[in-house]
C-alpha positions in Angstrom: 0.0 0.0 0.0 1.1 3.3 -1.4 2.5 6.3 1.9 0.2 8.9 1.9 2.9 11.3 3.1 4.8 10.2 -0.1 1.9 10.7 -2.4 1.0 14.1 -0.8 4.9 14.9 -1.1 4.8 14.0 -4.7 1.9 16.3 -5.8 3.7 19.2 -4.1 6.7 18.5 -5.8 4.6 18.6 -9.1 3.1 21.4 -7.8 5.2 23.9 -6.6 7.7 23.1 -9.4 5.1 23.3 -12.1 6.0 20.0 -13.3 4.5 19.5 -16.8 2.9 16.1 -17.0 4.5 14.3 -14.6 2.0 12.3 -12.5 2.8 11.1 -8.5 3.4 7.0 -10.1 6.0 9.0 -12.6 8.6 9.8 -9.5 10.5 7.1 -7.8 10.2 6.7 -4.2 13.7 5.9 -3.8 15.7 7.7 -6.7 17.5 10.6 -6.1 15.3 13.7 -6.4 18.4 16.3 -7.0 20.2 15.6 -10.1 18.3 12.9 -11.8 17.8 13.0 -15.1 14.1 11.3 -14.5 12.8 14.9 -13.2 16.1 17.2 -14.0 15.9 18.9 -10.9 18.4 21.4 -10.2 19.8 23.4 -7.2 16.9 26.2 -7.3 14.6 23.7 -7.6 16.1 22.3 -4.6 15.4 26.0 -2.9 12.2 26.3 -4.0 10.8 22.9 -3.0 12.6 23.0 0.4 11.0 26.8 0.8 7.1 25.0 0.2 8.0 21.9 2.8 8.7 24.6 5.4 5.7 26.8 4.8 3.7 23.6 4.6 4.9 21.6 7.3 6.1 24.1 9.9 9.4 22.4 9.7 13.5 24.3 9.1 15.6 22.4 6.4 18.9 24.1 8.1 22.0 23.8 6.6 23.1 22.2 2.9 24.1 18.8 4.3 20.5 18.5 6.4 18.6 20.0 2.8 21.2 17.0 1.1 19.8 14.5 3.0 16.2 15.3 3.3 15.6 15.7 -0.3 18.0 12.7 -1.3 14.5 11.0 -2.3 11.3 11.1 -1.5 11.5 8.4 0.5 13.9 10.0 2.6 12.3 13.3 3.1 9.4 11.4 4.5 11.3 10.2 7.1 12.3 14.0 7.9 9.2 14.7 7.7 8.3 12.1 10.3 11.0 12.9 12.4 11.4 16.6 12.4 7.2 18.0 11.8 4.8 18.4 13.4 2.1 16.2 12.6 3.4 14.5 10.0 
């Protein structure tokens, strides 16, 4: 059975990246999110989507190597998430 936290995490990476039809099933939940050439996500996009997780989630990405590891894949930043928010 499919996370809800990592479906809901997938629509706002479509979202907030404006992600042009590219459906929750299209992004792994274990492949890197940064970098890969699946998605092509780059640095800003990095900024931007860690920018929406905090306004969403009431939680601070601090430092590179924290935002490194949380948005290694969306597996991983639902274990953040889990961790480090509020009612996640």
């Amino acid at each position: 059975m499919a996370d809800p936290l990592n479906l809901e995490l997938k629509n706002l990476i479509i979202a907030t990246l404006k992600l042009q039809g590219v459906t929750p099933g299209d992004i792994p939940d274990d492949e890197p999110l940064i970098g890969s050439p699946q998605l092509g996500l780059d640095s800003i996009d990095a900024l931007e989507l860690v920018l929406a997780i905090e306004k969403k989630y009431g939680v601070k990405i601090g430092n590179s190597e924290e935002s490194r590891a949380a948005l290694a894949s969306v597996s991983a930043l639902t274990g953040f998430l889990r961790k480090n928010a509020p009612g996640a």
